[in-house]
N, C-alpha and C positions, 0 to 999 in steps of 0.2 A: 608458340604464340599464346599458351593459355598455361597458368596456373591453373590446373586438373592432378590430381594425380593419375500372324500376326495375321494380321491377316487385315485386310483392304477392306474397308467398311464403305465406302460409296463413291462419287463422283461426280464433279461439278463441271458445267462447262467453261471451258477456259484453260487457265493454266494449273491447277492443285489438282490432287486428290486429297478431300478432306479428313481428315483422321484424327476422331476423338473432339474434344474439347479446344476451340479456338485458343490461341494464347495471345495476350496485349503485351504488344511491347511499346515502349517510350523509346523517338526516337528524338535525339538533340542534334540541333547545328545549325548554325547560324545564317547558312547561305540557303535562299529560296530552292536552286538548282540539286544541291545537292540533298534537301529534304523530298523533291519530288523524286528524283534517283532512286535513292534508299528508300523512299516510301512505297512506292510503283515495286520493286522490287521484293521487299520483305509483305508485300500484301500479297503478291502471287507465290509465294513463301506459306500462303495462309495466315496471316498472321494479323491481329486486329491492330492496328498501328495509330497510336497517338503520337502527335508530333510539339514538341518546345523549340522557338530559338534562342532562347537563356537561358541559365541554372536557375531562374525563379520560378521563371513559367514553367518548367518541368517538374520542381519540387510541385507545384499547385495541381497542376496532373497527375502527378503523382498519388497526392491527397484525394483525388476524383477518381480516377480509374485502378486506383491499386495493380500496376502490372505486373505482369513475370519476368521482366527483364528487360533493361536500359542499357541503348546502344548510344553513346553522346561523342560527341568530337572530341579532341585532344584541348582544342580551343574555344573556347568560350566568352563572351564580351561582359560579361558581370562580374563572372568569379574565375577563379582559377580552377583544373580540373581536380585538384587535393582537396580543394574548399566545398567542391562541387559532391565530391562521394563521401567526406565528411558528414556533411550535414545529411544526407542519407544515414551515414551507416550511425548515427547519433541518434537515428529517429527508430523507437523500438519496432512499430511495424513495415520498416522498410528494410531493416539492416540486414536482412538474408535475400533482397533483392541480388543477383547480379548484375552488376556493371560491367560491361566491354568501352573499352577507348578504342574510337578510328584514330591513326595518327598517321602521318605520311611513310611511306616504308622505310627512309631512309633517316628518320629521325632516332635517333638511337636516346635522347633524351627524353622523349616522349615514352618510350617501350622500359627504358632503366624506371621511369618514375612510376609508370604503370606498375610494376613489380613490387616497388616500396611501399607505395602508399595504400595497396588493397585492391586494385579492382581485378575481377574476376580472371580478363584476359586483357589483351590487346590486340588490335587487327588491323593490317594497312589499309590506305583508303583505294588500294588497287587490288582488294582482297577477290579474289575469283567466286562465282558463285556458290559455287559446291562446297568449297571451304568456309564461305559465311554460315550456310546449313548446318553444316555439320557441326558447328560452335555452338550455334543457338542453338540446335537439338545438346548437346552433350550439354549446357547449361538449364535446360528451363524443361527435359522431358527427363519423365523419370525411365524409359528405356529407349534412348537416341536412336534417329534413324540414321544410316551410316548415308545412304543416298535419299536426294531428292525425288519426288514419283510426280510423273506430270503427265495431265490427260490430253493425249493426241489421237492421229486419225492417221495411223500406218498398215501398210499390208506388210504380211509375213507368210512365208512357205512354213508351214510346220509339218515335219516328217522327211522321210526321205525313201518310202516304199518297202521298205522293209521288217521284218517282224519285230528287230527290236525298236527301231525309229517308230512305226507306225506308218500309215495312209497318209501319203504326201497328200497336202490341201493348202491353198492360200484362205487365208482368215485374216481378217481385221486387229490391227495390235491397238486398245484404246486407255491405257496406260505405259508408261516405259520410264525405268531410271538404269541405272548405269549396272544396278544388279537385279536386274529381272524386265518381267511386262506382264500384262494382263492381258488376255487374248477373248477378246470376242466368239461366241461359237458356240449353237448347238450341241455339240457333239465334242465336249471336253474327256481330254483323258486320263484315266485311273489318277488319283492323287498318288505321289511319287514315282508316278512313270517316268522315263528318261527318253529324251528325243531331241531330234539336232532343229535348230532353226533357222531361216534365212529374214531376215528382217530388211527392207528397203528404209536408205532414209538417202533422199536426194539421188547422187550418181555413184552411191556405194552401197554396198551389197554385204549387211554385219552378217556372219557367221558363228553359232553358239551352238552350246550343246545345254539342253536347260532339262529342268525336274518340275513338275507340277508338284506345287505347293498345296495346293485349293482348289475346290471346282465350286459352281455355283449352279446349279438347274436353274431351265428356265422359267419352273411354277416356284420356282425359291428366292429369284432376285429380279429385280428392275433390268441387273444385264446378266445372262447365262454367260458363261465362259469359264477360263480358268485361269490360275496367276500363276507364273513359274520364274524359277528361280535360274540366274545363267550360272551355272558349272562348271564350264570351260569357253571361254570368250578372251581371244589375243587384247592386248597392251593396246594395241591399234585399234582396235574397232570396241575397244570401251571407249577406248580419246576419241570415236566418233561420234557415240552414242553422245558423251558428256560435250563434246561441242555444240551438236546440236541440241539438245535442254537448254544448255549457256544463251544460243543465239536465239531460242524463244522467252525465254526469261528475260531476256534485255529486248524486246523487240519492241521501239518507237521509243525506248526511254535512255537516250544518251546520257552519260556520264555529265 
């Protein structure tokens, strides 16, 4: 899809975890529904979101918010999408902007032109959440986040009684993405300890084996805990993890 060749600083409520320096992105297209989509969407992405529905009005945005990166339709009612990243990449303070084109998956004319004429990538308009992340991170951060982190309010078993697990305890999970969580809790243990975890989400019961990354004390941060990293977690119960992010990510904003 794309012509390519830490540590957790805080927490919002909602849906992000804020990390770093907000990025504006410009979004284009022409349909009302589809800008509140993609807007509602790439804001709980974090992401400062300006929106155009023509190639004029976005160059004009453009010139106002200076973003890090324009996501625009395949189609546009002014100009053509050639005409459209043209005139971008003609303008000296724009032309290391990236451009992504949405275009229908099946549009194979769309994707061959995207290639030709420059823009950074291309992306179906059926593109999965996780995969839109991870484009906009590999384009606009200088070291990409491979997963999305979104702040919830789950319980998890951490340990399993034993010396090398530790002292089985239920603690509060108030981050989670598909390779790790941040766990709530007093009483965090050793950075790089190794311990198994049971994480609830719904009527499934995720199974990991994770490392503490980080701890925080509780006269050192707003929340004491510690962030760990999953080590060993089945195919399956990452696709549950990653389900559910997806079904809070889209939650009240229909396609």
């Amino acid at each position: 899809m794309l012509n390519l060749g830490a540590r957790r600083r805080g927490l919002r409520k909602g849906y992000r975890l804020v990390m770093g320096k907000k990025r504006t992105l410009l979004l284009v297209n022409n349909s009302a529904s589809s800008l509140f989509y993609w807007g509602m969407l790439l804001k709980r992405f974090s992401y400062r979101v300006i929106s155009a529905r023509n190639g004029l009005n976005a160059l004009r945005e453009m010139e106002l918010n200076s973003p890090s990166i324009v996501l625009t339709d395949a189609s546009l009612p002014d100009m053509t999408s050639a005409d459209f990243l043209a005139k971008i990449k003609n303008a000296p303070r724009f032309r290391n902007i990236p451009v992504i084109m949405l275009a229908a998956g099946d549009d194979q004319h769309a994707q061959e032109e995207c290639q030709r004429i420059g823009f950074a990538g291309w992306l179906p308009k059926e593109v999965e959440p996780d995969v839109l992340y991870r484009t906009l991170q590999s384009l606009s951060e200088p070291i990409p986040r491979k997963y999305f982190r979104m702040a919830t309010s789950l319980t998890a078993v951490i340990g399993d009684g034993t010396v090398v697990g530790g002292t089985e305890r239920t603690e509060q999970v108030t981050a989670l993405s598909e390779g790790g969580m941040f766990v709530r809790t007093l009483y965090p243990q050793p950075q790089n300890a190794m311990t198994p975890v049971r994480l609830k989400i719904g009527d499934r019961e995720v199974r990991a084996k994770a490392v503490v990354l980080y701890r925080s004390e509780e006269q050192q941060a707003s929340e004491p805990g510690m962030g760990m990293k999953f080590v060993e977690i089945s195919d399956d119960d990452r696709a549950v993890i990653r389900k559910f992010i997806k079904q809070e990510l889209t939650r009240d904003i229909a396609r």
